[in-house]
C-alpha positions in Angstrom: 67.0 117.0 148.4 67.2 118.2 144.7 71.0 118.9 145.5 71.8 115.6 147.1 70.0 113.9 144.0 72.1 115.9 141.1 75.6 115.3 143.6 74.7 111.8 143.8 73.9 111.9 139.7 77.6 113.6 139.5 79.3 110.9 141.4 77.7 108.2 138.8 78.9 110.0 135.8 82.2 110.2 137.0 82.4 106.1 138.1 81.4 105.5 134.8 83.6 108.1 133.0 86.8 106.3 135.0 85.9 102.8 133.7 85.8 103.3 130.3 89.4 105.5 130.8 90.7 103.5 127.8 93.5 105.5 125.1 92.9 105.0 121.7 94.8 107.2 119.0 94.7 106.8 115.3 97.1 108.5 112.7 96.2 107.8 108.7 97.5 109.2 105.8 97.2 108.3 102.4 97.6 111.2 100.4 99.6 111.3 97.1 98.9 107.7 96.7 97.1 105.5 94.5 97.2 102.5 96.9 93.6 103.6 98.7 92.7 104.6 101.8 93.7 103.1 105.2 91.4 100.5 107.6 92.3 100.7 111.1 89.8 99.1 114.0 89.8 98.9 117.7 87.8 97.2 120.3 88.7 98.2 124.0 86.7 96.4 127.1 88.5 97.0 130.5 90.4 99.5 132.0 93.5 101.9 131.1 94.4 100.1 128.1 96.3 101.9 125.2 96.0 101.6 121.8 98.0 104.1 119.3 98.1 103.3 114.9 99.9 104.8 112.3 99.5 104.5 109.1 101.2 105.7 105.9 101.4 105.6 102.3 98.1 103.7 101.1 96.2 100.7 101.5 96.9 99.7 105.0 95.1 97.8 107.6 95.1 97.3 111.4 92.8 95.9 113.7 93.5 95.6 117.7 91.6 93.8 120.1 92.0 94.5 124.0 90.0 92.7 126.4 91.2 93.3 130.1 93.0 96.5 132.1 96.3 97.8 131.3 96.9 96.3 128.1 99.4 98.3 125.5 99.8 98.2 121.9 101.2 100.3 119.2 101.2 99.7 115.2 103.2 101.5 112.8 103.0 100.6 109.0 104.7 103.1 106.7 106.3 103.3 103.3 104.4 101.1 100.9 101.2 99.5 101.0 99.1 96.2 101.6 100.4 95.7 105.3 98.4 93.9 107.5 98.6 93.9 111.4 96.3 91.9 113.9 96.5 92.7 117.7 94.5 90.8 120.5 95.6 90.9 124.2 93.1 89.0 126.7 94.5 89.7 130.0 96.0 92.7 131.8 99.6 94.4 131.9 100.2 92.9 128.4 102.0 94.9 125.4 102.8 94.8 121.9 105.2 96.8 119.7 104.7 96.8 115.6 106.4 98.3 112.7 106.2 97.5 108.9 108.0 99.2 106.7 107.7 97.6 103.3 104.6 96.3 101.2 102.5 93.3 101.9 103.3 92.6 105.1 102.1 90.7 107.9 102.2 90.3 110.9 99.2 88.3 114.1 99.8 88.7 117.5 97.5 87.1 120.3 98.1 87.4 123.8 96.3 85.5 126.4 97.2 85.8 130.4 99.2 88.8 131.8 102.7 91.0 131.5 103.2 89.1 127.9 105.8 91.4 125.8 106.0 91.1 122.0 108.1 93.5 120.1 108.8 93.4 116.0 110.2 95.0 113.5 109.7 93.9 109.9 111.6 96.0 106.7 110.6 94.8 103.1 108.3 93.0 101.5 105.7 90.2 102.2 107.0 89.4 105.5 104.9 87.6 107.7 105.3 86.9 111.4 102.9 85.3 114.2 103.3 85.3 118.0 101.0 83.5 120.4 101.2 83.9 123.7 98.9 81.8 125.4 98.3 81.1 129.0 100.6 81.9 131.6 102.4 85.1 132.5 105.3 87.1 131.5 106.6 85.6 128.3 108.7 87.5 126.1 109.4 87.9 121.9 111.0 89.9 119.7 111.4 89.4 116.0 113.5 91.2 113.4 112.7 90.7 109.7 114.7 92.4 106.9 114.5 92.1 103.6 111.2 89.5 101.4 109.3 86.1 102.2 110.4 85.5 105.8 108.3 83.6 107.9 108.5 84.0 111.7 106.7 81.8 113.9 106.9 82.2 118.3 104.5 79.6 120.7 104.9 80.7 124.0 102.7 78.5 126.5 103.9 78.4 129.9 105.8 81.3 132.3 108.5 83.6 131.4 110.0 82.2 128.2 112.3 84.0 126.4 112.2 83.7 122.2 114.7 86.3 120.1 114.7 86.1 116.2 116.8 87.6 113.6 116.2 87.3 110.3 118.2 89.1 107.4 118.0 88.2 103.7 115.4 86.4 101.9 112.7 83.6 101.9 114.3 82.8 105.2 112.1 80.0 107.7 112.2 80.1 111.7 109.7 78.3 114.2 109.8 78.7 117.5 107.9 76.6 120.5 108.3 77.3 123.6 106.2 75.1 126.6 106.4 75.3 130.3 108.4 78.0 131.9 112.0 79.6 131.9 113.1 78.3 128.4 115.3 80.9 126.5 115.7 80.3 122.5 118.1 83.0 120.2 117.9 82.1 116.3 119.8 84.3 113.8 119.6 83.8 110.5 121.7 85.6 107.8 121.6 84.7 104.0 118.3 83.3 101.8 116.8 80.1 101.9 117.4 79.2 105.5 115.0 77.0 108.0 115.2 77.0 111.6 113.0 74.7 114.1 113.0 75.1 117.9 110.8 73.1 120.5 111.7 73.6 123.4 109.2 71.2 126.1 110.3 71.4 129.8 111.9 73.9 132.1 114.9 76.0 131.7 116.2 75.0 128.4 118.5 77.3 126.1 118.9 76.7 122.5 121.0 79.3 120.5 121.1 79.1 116.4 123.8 81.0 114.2 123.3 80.5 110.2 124.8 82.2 107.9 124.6 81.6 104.1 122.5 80.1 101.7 119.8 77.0 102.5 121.2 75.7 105.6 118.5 73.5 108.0 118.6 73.8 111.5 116.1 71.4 114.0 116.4 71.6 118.1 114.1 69.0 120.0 114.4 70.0 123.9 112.6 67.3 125.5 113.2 67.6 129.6 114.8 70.3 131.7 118.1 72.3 132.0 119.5 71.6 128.6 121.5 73.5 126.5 122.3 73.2 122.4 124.1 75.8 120.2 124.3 75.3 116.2 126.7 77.5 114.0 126.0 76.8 110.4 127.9 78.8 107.7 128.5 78.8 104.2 126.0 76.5 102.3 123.5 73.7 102.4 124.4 72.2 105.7 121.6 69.9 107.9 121.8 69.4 111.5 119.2 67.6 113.4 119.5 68.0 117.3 117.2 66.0 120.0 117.9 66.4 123.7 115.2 64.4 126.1 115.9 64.0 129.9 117.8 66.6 131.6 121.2 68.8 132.0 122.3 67.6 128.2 124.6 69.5 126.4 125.3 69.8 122.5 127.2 71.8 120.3 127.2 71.7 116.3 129.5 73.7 114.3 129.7 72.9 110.4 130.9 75.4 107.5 132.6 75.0 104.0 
């Protein structure tokens, strides 16, 4: 009897062990700087979720929230100091992929429903980008930053939207909205000073934005399904306003000096 009791013990230990089988790995270093030490928190409830943080330099903080099974997320901030990074993934089979390499940096990511993807990349200084991906499944971002005082912004509410962003110079502006399913949006952005807007309401829509130069505006109103828009701004302070409602419109805008 004593034997059955202690197998039967066993077997419990083990059910528990396998549901808390969550992965967490942190990686800090701070020395030879004056910048202070790292911060780096993580909260894992579920199952088989992964959480990995590097740190380098000084001063650095990261905090990552995973609440479901199968959720993924990796930070690295490196070089300088003062980067901030916020994860939180409610769901399961969701991933996020971080790297700062600059000072003052930031960057919010919150995921909410399942296989949501969210890959960036920021090089400089006092970055900031935020993507929220709320309800539905299986919508996708990624964000490139290089250089100061870019601002990245990505809504994703609905299924499988698509959102790419490019940024390279300084104090450069993109917004990016993306609600219902199937909508694909590409912005690109080379010079300083530059704004981009995207909403993008209905199914299937595609937006692309080129601009390249200094202070150009760029606005994209998808209202409907199955449109498409494409704006190439280069040179220097050019506007274009574009609003699509109903369906299977098509615009193009192409302006330089």
């Amino acid at each position: 009897m004593k034997k059955v009791i202690l197998s039967a013990a066993a077997l419990m230990i083990g059910a528990i062990g396998f549901a808390q089988s969550n992965t967490s790995n942190v990686d800090q270093n701070s020395a030879g700087t004056t910048a202070g030490g790292h911060l780096a928190t993580v909260v894992q409830t579920g199952e088989l979720n992964e959480s990995s943080v590097e740190q380098f330099h000084g001063g650095n903080t990261s905090t990552v929230d995973q609440l479901g099974d199968r959720n993924f997320s990796r930070i690295v901030q490196t070089y300088r100091y003062g980067n901030v990074a916020t994860i939180e993934q409610i769901g399961d089979d969701n991933s996020s992929y971080g790297t700062s390499n600059g000072m003052g940096n930031t960057y919010d990511v919150f995921q909410r429903g399942n296989d949501h993807n969210s890959y960036f990349y920021q090089q400089g200084n006092e970055n900031k980008n935020t993507v929220i991906q709320d309800g539905g499944d299986d919508n996708n971002s990624v964000v490139h930053q290089y250089g100061s005082n870019n601002v990245s912004n990505t809504e994703q509410i609905g299924n499988r939207n698509e959102s790419f962003v490019d940024q390279v110079g300084d104090g450069n502006f993109s917004e990016v909205a993306q609600f219902e399913d199937d909508n694909k949006s590409d912005v690109d952005q080379l010079g300083d000073g530059n704004l981009s807007e995207v909403l993008q309401d209905g199914f299937t829509n595609t937006s692309t934005v080129f601009q390249d130069g200094l202070l150009h505006t760029s606005t994209l109103i998808q209202e409907g399904d199955f449109n498409t828009s494409t704006v190439s701004q280069t040179g220097n302070n050019h506007m274009s306003t574009v609003n699509q409602m109903g369906n299977s419109n098509t615009s193009n805008v192409t302006q330089s000096n």
